[in-house]
C-alpha positions as CSV (number, residue, x, y, z in Angstrom):
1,X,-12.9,5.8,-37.8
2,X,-12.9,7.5,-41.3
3,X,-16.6,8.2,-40.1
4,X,-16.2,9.8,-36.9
5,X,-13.2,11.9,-38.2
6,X,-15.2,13.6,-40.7
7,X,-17.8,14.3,-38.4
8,X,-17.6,17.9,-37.3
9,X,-19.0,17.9,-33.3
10,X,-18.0,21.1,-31.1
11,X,-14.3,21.6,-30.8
12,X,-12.9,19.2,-33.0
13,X,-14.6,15.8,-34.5
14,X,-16.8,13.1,-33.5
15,X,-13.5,10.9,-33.2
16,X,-12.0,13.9,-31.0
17,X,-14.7,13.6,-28.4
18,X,-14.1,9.5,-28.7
19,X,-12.5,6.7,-27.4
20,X,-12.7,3.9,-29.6
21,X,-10.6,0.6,-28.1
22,X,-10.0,-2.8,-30.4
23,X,-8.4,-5.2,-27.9
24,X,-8.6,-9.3,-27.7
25,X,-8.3,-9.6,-24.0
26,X,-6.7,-13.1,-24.1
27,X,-3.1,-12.6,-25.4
28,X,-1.2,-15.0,-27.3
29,X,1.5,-16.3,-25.6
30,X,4.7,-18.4,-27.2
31,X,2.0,-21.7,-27.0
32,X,-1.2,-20.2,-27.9
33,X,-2.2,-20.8,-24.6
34,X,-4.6,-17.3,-24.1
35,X,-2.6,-16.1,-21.3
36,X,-3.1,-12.1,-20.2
37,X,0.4,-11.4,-21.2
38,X,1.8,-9.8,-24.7
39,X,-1.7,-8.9,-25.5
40,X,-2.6,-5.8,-28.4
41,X,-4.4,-3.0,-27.8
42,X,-5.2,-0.1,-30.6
43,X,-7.0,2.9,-29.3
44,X,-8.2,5.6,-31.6
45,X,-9.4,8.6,-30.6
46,X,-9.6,10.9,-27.8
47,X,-7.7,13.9,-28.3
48,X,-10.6,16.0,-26.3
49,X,-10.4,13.5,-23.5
50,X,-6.6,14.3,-23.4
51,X,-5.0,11.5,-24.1
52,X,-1.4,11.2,-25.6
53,X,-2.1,10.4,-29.7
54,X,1.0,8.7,-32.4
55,X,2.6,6.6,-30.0
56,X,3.0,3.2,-29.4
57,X,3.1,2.4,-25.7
58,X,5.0,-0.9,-24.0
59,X,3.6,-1.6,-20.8
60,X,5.9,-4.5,-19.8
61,X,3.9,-7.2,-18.9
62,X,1.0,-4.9,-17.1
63,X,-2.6,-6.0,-17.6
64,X,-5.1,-4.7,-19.7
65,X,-7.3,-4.1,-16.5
66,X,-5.0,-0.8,-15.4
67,X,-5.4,0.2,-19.1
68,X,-9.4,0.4,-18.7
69,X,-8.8,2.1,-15.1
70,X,-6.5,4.5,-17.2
71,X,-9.9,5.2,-19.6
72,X,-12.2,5.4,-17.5
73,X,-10.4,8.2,-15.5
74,X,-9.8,9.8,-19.4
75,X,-13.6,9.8,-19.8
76,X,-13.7,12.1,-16.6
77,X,-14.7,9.2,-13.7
78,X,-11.7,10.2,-11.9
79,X,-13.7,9.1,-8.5
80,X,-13.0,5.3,-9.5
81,X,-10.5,4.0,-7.9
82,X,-10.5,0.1,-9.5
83,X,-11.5,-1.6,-12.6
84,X,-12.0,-5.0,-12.0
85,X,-9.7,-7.0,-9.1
86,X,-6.7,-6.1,-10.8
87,X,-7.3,-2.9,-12.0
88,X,-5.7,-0.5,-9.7
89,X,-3.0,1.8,-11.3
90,X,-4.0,5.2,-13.6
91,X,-1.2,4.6,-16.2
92,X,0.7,7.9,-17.4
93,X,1.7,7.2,-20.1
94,X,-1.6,7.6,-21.6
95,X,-2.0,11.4,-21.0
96,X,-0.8,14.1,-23.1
């Protein structure tokens, strides 16, 4: 991240013009059993593809699927309309 941060590109950074996500898509629930619940995502990144920066978000149990939707239409591909089966709702929360 240091990196792409100090990487001038156009209007900003190389971390400006990207998304990086670390994410373990199987969560670990109270038994360790890998459910999709209470799973941690960090996102870095992205200011020029306007996404909200600082914050922590809580998304109460929603899964990770609507999250990638949610990039994808960050990225510009606002013409898809699913990611995944699950993946069906552009989360807010996510836009500045």
């Amino acid at each position: 991240l240091a990196g792409l941060e100090a990487t001038p590109e156009g209007d900003g950074t190389m971390l400006d013009n990207t998304v990086v996500v670390w994410m373990n898509e199987l969560g670990l629930g109270p038994i360790n059993n890998h459910s999709r619940l209470d799973q941690h995502v960090l996102l870095a990144g992205g200011g020029n593809a306007g996404l909200k920066l600082g914050h922590y978000v809580n998304l109460g149990g929603v899964g990770y699927h609507h999250l990638l939707l949610t990039l994808v239409h960050a990225l510009g591909h606002t013409e898809v309309t699913r990611f995944g089966e699950e993946g069906t709702i552009v989360l807010p929360d996510f836009f500045a």
